[in-house]
C-alpha positions, 0 to 999 in steps of 0.5 A: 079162555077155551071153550074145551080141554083138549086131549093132546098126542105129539107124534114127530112133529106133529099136534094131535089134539081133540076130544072124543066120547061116544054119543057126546062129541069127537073132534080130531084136529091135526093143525100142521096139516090144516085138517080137522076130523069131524067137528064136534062142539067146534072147540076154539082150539080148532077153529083156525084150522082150514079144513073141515074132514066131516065123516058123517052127519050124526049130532056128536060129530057135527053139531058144531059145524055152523060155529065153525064157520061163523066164528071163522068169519067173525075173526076175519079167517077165510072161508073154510072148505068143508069135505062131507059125503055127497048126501050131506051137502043139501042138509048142510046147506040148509042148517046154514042158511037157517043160521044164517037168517037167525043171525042176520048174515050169511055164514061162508064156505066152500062145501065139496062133496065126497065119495069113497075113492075122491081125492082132493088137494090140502095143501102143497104136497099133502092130499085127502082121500076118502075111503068107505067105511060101514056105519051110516049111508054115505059115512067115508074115512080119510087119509092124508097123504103126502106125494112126491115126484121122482124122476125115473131111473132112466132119466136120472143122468140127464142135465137141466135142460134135457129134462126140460126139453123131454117135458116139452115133448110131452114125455113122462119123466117122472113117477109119483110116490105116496107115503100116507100120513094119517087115517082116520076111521070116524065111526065104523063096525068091523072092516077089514081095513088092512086090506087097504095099502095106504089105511094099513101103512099109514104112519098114525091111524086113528080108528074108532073103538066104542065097546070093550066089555063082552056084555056090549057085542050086541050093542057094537052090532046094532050101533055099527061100531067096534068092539075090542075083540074086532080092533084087536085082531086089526092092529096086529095086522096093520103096519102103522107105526101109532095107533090112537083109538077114539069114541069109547064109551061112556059106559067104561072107564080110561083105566078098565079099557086100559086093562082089556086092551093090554090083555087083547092085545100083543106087547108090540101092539100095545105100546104103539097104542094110545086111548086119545082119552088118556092124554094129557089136556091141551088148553 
């Protein structure tokens, strides 16, 4: 049986799932691209996923961390790559090893550093790249995005063998594209992330939004979180075609934070939203 009852959001051909309750446990997981946002609990349904996003160090998201990567060895899985801020890497390391000692066996992974701007190779055509986002130091979003190869206009004629006579001679024949597929926030305040491309054209963003109540604008200051009236105005400046908010608080319920968002945002805004909380379980 699984250890959790996952959300779930189909999208294309995409899975969504994860669970997401501020101060409890997030954990997003995308298993068709091989990536998992934060890892919160380590649910059982992520765990075969290869890739670990970790945004920053706080306990909802990453407690479950050394679970992760145990469980991956007792099953026999590969070692799992975990992208994390640069400044995380020794703390990790250390958890790891003090696990390890209580266990009786080293627990694998392949740990890589992480500032806004790197970029790393998923898989195949699919890259993640980390942007800054404002909540602790080191914190970083990602992007997954897709990059293909076209061959400029002027080569377009050519046959087989002229293309790979140009190749040899060092010549550049082609131009890169890039359609980013995701962005996931984690934990931020107020950014104005519309002013990124490949954040604000990305087909699903998946941004924090904690507070929805007036009363709680002091307490999105102070934890450098969102609050409706901020996210709001960002979504209809955006160009994402899905929007999944994440991380609301305890202190409201699916169906109030369901009214304020259809009342703050437009009708076009809305529809293309989500609550990851208001879906249905994925067991």
């Amino acid at each position: 049986m699984p250890s959790h009852r996952l959300a779930k959001i189909i999208i294309d051909d995409m899975d969504i799932i994860g669970y997401s309750v501020a101060g409890e446990e997030t954990v997003v997981a995308m298993p068709q691209l091989d990536v998992c946002f934060d890892i919160g609990k380590a649910p059982d349904q992520v765990i075969p996923v290869n890739n670990l996003l970790l945004t920053h160090g706080h306990m909802d998201h990453a407690a479950g961390i050394g679970y992760y990567l145990s469980h991956r060895n007792f099953c026999g899985m590969p070692p799992a790559r975990v992208f994390a801020p640069a400044n995380l890497l020794e703390p990790i390391r250390q958890i790891l090893d003090a696990w390890g000692k209580l266990d009786g066996s080293s627990v694998p992974v392949t740990l890589v550093g992480i500032k806004p701007g790197d970029e790393h190779r998923i898989k195949g055509n699919l890259y993640a790249r980390a942007f800054p986002v404002n909540h602790n130091y080191g914190a970083v979003g990602y992007s997954i995005i897709e990059k293909r190869k076209k061959l400029k206009p002027e080569y377009t004629k050519l046959k087989g063998p002229q293309i790979v006579e140009l190749k040899k001679q060092g010549i550049k024949i082609d131009y890169t594209l890039e359609f980013p597929i995701v962005s996931y926030m984690g934990d931020t305040s107020y950014m104005d992330f519309s002013k990124i491309d490949y954040i604000a054209k990305s087909k699903i963003l998946i941004i924090e939004c904690t507070f929805f109540l007036d009363e709680h604008r002091d307490r999105a200051d102070a934890g450098k979180h969102m609050h409706i009236d901020e996210l709001a105005g960002l979504i209809e400046r955006m160009q994402n075609e899905h929007v999944i908010v994440t991380h609301l608080s305890q202190r409201i319920g699916i169906g109030q934070a369901k009214t304020i968002l259809r009342k703050s945002l437009s009708a076009k805004a809305y529809k293309k939203t989500t609550l990851l909380m208001d879906r249905k379980w994925f067991l």
